[in-house]
N, C-alpha and C positions, 0 to 999 in steps of 0.2 A: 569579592576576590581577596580582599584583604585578610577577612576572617581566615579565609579558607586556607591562606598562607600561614596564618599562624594556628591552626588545627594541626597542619603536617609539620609544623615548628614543635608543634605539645611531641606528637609523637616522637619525632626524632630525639628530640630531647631527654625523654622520661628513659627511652631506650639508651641513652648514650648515658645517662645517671646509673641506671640501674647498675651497668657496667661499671663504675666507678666508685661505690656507695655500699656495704651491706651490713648483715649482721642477722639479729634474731628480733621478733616484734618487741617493743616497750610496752610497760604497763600505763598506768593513766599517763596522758599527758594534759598539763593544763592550757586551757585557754582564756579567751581575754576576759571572761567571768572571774578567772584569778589571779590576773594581772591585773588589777586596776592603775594605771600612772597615765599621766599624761605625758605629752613630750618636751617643751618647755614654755616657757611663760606666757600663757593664752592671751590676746586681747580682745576686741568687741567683735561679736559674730558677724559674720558676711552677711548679706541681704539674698535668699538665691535668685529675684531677679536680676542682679548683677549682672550683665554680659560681657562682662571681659573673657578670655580666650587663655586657654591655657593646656599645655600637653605635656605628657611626660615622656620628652624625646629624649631619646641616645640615654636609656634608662643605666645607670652604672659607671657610665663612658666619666671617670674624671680627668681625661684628657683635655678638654677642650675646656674653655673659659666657659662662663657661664655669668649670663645679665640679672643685674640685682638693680633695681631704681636705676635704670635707664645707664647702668657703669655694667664693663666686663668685666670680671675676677677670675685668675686662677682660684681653686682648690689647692693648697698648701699644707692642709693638714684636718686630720680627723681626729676627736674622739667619740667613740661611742659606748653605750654597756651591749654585751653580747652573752644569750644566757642558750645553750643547748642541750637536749637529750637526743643521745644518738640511741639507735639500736641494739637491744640486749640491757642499756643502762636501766639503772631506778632511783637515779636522783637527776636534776639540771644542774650542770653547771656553770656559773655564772662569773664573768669576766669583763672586764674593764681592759676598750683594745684603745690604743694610740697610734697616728700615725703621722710621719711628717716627712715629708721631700722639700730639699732645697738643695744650693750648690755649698760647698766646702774646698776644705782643702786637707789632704792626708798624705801619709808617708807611704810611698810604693817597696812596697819590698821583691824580692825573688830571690832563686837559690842557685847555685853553681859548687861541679862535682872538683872537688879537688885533689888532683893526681898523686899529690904527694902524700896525702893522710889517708885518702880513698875514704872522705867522709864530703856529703853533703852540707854546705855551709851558706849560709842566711846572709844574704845580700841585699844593701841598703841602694835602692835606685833613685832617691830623692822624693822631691815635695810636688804632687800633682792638684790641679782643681779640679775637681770628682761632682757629680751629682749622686746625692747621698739621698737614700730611701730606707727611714725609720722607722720600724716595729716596738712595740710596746707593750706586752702581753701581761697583764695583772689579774692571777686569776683569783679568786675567793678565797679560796685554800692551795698552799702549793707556791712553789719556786716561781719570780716574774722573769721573764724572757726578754730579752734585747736583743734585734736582731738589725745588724746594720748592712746594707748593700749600697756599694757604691760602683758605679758605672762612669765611661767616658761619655760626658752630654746625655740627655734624657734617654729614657729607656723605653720604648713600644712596650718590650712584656712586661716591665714592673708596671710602668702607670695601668695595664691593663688589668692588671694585680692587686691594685695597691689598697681598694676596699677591704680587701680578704683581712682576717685577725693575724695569718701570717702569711708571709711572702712564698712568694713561688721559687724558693732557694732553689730546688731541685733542676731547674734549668740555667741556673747564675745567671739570670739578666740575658740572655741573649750574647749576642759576638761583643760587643763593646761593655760587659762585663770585666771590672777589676780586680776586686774584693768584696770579701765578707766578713763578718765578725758575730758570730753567734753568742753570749751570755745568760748562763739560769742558775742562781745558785752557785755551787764552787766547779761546774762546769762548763769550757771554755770550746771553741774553735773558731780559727781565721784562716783564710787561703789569702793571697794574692796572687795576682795573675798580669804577670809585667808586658803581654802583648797588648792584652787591654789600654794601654799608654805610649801603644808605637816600639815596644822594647822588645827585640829579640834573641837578644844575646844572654838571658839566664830564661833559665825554666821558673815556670809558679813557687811560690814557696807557702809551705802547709803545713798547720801548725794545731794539734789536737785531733780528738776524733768526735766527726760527726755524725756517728754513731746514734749517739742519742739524741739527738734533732729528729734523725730520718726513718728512725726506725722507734719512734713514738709514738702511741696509741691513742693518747692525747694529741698530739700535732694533728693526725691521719684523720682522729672525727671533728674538729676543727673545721678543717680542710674542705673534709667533704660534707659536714652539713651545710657553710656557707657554698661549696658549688652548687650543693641544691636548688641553695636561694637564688644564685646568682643568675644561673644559667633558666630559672625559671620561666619558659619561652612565653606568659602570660603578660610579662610587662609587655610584651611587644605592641597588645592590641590594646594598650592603652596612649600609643604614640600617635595615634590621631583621634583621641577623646579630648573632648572638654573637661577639664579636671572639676569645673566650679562653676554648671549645670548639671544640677540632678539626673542619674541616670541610671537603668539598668536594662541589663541584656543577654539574651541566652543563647545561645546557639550549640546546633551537634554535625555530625558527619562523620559517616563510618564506624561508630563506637566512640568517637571523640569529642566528648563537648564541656563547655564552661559557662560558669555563670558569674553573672559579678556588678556590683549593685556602687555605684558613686553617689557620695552625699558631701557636697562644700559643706566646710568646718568654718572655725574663727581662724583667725591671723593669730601666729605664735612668735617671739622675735628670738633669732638664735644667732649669736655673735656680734649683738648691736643692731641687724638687721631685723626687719617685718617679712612675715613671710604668709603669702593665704596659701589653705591649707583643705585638703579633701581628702575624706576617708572610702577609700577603696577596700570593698567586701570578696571576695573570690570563692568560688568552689571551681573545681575539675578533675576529669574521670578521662582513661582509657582503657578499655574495660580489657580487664587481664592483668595489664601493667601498670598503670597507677594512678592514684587520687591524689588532690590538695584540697586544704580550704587554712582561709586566712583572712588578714587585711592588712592595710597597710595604709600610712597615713603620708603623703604625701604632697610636695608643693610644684610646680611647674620651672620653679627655680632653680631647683638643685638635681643631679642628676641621685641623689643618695634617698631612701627615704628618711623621713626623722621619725618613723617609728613603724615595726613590721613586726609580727606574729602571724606564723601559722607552722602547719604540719604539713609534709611532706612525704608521703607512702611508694615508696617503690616494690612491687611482689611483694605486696605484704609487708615490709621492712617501712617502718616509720620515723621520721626523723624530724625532733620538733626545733625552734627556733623561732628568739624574741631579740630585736634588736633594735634599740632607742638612741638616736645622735643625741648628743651631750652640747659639745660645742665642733665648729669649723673655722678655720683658716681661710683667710681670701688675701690674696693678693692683687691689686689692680694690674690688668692687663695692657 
């Protein structure tokens, strides 16, 4: 039953991507023949009769704490490299993303019309304590990006975001959205939004055009080759696998099937921390609508992977994508 729920998961999914996702086929894409790296500092291999027990549940979810030696942690902060060819391209481009949430403190602004100039005027409403959700876009070639979102108390849709290389500006956080602060180069935009803080007496005040945020072509394939990855409904059926017991498995149904081969790896340590570690193989087909194949390197501990490559085909349209954690943030919980 299980499978079969995530069979009609592929579908739905591939269908709701395709929607989301286009362009024109790419030329070669590479894979992990020509990516050789590992992900970081290996230590002595696991034994595979080993029985310890291990699952990659609530795959992405960095909401919830997450147990390391026997302690909970927040997720606090990411860095990772992130390299894509979207659709139509002929080179990868490769990026260095950062990301960090904690609480702060910043200056609320908004704006009020004034009768006697009949000009709208920028008004200072004080010093609020914000949870702040930081972007950090360093690409290869090209202008770095800073994008700051601050919210009243933690935010559902950012943390549900917050893997992405950039945020889900496009909906401002939800109702308890305050502010923004976009930076690339010598161009700027900031909103703030004074109800976000209980304040009703001035309207938002907004400052620059976010023009070119929203309507970037670079942002837009970003975006949507990580939703590719994200929304990839194949983690799912690894949320009741043994991650570090050998295993492979195939299954189809109505046109739909996948295949996907697990092999325990060594222990790798990434922020102080030991982590064991299993390389996860994939292929999958709907036939008409789309293929993957990839892998992914994965611990039981983190919901992120610490290293992922593959392709992505919607109707023909291909979409590659290589993504290695660097380092992570923990905060005890």
């Amino acid at each position: 039953m299980r499978k079969f729920v995530v069979l009609l998961a592929l579908a739905v999914a591939v269908l709701m991507i395709s929607g989301c996702i286009g362009g024109s086929v790419p030329t070669k894409i590479p894979m992990e023949s020509e990516v050789q790296e590992t992900t970081t500092q290996e230590e002595n291999t696991q034994p595979e009769t080993q029985e310890d027990y291990g699952s990659w549940a609530s795959p992405w979810d960095v909401s919830k704490p997450v147990e390391i030696d026997g302690k909970k942690y927040y997720i606090t902060s990411l860095k990772y490299e992130y390299r894509i060819r979207y659709p139509g391209s002929e080179e990868v481009k490769e990026y260095t993303v950062i990301k960090e949430r904690k609480k702060t403190k910043i200056e609320v602004y908004g704006s009020n019309f004034n009768s006697e100039s009949g000009e709208i005027e920028k008004v200072k409403i004080g010093e609020y304590e914000v949870y702040e959700y930081y972007t950090k876009l360093i690409p290869k070639n090209g202008d770095v990006l800073e994008v700051y979102v601050w919210t009243n108390g933690e935010s559902d849709v950012m943390d549900m975001y917050f893997t992405f290389p950039v945020p889900a500006t496009m909906i401002f956080a939800g109702q308890n959205f305050v502010a923004i602060k976009l930076i690339s180069g010598d161009r700027t935009y900031e909103m703030y939004n004074p109800a976000g803080v209980g304040n009703y007496n001035y309207m938002p005040y907004e400052n620059g055009d976010l023009g070119w945020f929203t309507n970037s072509e670079e942002v837009e394939n970003l975006y949507g080759s990580f939703f590719a990855v994200y929304q990839f409904p194949f983690w799912s059926a690894l949320e009741e696998e043994n991650l570090y017991t050998p295993a492979e498995e195939s299954f189809s149904y109505m046109g739909i099937s996948y295949n996907y081969r697990i092999t325990p790896q060594s222990t790798v340590v990434v922020a102080g921390h030991k982590f064991r570690t299993s390389k996860v193989e994939w292929t999958y087909s709907f036939t008409g609508q789309g293929s993957a194949k990839g892998y992914a390197v994965l611990t039981s501990s983190l919901p992120v992977p610490l290293q992922l490559e593959g392709v992505f085909a919607v109707q023909g349209q291909a979409w590659y994508a290589y993504m290695k954690l660097l380092d992570i943030g923990l905060k005890e919980a």
